[in-house]
C-alpha positions as CSV (number, residue, x, y, z in Angstrom):
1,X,90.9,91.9,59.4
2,X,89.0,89.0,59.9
3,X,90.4,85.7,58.6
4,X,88.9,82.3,58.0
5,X,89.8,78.6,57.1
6,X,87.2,77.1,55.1
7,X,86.0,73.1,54.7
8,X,87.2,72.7,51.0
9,X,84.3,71.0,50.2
10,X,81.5,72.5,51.5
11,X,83.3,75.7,52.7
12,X,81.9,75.9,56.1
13,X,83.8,78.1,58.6
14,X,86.2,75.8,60.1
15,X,87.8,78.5,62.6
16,X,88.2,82.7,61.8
17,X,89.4,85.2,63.4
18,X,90.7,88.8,63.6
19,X,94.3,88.0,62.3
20,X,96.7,90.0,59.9
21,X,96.9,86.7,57.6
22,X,95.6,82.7,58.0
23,X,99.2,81.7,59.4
24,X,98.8,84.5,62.3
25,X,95.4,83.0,63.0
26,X,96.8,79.9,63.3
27,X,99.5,80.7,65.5
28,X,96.5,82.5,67.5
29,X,94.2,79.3,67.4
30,X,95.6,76.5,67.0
31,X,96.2,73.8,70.0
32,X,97.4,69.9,70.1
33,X,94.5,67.9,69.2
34,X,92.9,70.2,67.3
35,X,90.8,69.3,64.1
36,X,91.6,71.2,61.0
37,X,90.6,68.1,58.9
38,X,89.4,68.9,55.1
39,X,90.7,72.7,55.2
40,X,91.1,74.8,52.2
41,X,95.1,75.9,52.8
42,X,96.1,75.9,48.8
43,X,98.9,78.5,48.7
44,X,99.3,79.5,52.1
45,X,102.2,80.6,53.7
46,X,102.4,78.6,57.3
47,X,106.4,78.4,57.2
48,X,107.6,78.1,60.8
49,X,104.5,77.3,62.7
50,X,104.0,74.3,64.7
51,X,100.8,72.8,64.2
52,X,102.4,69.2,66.1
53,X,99.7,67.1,67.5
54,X,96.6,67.7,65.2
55,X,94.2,66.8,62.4
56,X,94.9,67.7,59.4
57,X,93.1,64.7,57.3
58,X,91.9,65.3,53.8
59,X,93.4,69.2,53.7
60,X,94.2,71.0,51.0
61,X,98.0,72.3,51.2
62,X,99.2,72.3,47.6
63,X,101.5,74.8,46.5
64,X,101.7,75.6,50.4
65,X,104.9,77.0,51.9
66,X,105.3,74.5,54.5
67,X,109.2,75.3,55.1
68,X,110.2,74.1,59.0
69,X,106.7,74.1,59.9
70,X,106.3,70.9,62.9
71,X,104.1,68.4,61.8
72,X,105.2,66.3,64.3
73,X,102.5,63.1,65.4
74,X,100.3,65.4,63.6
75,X,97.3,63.3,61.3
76,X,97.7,64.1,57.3
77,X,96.2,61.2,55.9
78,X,94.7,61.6,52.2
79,X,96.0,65.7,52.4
80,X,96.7,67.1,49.1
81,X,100.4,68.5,49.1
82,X,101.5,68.6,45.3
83,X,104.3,70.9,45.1
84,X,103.8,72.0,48.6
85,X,107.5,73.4,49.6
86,X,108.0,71.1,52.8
87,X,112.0,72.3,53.3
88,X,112.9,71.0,56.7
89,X,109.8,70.5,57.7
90,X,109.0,68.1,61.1
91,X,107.3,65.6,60.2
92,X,108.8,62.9,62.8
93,X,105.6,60.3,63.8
94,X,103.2,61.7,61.4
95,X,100.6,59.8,59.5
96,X,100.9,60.7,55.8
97,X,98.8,57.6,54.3
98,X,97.3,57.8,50.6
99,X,99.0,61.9,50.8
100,X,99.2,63.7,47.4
101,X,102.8,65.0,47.6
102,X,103.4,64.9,43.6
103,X,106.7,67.6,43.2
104,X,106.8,68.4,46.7
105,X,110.0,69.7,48.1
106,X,110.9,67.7,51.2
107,X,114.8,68.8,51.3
108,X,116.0,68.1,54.5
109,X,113.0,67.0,56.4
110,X,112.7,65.1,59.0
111,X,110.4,61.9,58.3
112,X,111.6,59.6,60.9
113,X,109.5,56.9,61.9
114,X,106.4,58.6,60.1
115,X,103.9,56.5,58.1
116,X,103.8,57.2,54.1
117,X,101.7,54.1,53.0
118,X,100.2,54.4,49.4
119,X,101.7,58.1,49.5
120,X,102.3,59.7,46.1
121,X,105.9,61.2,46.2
122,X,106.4,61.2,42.2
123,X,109.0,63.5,41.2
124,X,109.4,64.7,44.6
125,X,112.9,65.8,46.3
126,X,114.0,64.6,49.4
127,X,118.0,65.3,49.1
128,X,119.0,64.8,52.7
129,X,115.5,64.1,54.2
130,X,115.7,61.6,57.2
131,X,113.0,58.8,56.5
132,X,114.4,56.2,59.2
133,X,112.1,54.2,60.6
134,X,109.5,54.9,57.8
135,X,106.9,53.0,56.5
136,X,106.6,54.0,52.4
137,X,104.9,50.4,51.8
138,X,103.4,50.9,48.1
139,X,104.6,54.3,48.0
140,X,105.1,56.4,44.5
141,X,108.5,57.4,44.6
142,X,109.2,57.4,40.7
143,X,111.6,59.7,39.2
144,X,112.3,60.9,43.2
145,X,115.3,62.4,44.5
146,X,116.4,61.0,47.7
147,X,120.1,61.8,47.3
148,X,122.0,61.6,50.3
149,X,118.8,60.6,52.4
150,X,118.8,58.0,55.1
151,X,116.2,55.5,55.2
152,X,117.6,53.2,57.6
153,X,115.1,50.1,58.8
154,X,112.7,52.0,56.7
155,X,109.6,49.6,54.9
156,X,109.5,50.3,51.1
157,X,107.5,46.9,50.8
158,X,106.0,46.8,46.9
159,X,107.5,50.7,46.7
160,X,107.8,52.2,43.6
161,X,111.8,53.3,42.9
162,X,111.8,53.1,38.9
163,X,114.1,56.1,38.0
164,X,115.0,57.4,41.0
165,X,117.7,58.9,42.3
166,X,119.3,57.5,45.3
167,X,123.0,58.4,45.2
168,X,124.9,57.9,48.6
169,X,121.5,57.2,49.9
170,X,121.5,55.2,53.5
171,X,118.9,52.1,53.1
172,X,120.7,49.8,55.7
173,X,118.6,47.1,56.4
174,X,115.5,48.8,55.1
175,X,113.1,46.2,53.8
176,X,112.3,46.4,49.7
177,X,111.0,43.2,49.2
178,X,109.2,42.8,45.8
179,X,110.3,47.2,45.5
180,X,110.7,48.4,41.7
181,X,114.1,49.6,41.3
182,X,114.5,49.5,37.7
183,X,116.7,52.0,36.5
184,X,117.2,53.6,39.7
185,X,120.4,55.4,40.2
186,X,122.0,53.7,43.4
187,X,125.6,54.8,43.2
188,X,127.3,54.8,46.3
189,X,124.2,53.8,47.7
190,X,124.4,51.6,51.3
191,X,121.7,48.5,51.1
192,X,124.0,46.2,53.8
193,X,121.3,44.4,55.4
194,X,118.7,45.0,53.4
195,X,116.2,43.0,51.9
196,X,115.8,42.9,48.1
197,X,114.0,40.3,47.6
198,X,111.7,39.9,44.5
199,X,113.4,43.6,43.9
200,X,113.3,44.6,40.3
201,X,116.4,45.6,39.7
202,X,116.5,45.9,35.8
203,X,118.9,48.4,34.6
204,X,119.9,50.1,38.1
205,X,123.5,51.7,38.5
206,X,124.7,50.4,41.7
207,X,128.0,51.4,41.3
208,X,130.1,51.3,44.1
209,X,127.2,50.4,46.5
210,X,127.7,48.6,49.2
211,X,125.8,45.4,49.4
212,X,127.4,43.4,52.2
213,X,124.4,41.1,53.6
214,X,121.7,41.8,51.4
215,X,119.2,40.0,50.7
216,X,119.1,39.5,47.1
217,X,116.9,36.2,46.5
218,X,115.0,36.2,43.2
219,X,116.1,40.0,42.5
220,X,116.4,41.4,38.9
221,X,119.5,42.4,38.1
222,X,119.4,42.2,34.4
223,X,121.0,44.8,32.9
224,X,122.2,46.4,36.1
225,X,125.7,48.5,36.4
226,X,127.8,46.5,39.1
227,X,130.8,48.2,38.9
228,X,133.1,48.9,42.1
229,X,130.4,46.7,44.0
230,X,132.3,44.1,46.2
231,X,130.8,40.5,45.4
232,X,132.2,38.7,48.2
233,X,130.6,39.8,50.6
234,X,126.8,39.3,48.7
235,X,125.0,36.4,47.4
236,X,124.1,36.8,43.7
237,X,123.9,32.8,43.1
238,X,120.0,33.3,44.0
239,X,119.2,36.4,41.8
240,X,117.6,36.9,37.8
241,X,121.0,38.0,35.7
């Protein structure tokens, strides 16, 4: 049967095919450097595939399974992905700028040193995803699950946190200057070394977090749950209580 990928907006033929389905035509076809940019893929099962390397800017992937499929260095910027399932996906390098990925299930995938600035990531889960390295500078991230994630070194510059959920999440020495926090949930959470501040911290549980060398200056911390959290090794003498 003949298969074909489609610009969403003008639906020209991007590439087609004789293929039993558009993820065997994409094994078949696709090659690093290739430019798949502004393809209809709503819906599409492309689990397992690895499309590393290529253009994928402006697609269309929501409510795509996406589970371990290699994104790697791959180019995503401005894709829709809203409740695309992106289960240990590869995303390691990619560029994910001004991305759609409202409800998107990121469980366990691999984000390291990949670019999310301006990405919309409200409501999405990333329980054990690896974002080290990552730059979510203005990113959406309200109401997020990033339990157990690490985000070491990782830029959340002006990031939206409010009501998220970040228990036992690794953020050593990731930068969150001037980052919304406000009643985040940041229990056992490790900041040591990170920079908070300007960080709104209004009404955050960050019980038992550990907090040694943080960067606190000018932080909001009204209302916030302290709790277990030792205080000699911070410096709160700077910060809005």
């Amino acid at each position: 049967m003949n298969r074909e990928i489609r610009n969403r907006f003008s639906s020209s033929v991007i590439v087609s095919g004789e293929a039993v389905s558009i993820k065997s035509l994409l094994r078949e076809k696709a090659r690093p450097g290739d430019d798949f940019s502004e393809a209809e893929l709503s819906q599409v099962d492309l689990s397992s595939l690895n499309l590393s390397g290529m253009k994928f800017m402006r697609c269309n992937f929501s409510r795509a399974n996406l589970t371990k499929t290699n994104f790697a260095d791959s180019d995503l910027t401005g894709s829709n992905l809203t409740t695309a399932v992106l289960v240990a996906a590869t995303l390691t390098g990619s560029d994910l700028t001004e991305t759609n990925l409202t409800g998107a299930d990121l469980t366990a995938a691999d984000l390291v040193n990949s670019t999310l600035i301006n990405a919309d990531l409200y409501w999405a889960r990333l329980t054990l995803a690896t974002l080290d390295g990552a730059d979510l500078s203005q990113a959406n991230l309200s109401k997020s699950d990033l339990t157990l994630a690490s985000l070491t070194g990782a830029d959340l510059f002006w990031a939206d946190l409010g009501g998220a959920t970040l228990v036992g999440t690794n953020l050593s020495k990731a930068v969150l200057t001037v980052a919304n926090l406000s009643k985040a949930a940041l229990m056992m959470a490790d900041l040591s070394g990170a920079i908070l501040a300007g960080a709104d911290l209004s009404g955050a549980d960050l019980s038992e977090a550990n907090l040694t060398g943080a960067d606190l200056s000018e932080a909001n911390l009204r209302g916030s749950n302290l709790a277990g959290v030792d205080l000699d090794v911070v410096d709160l003498s700077k910060t809005r209580r």
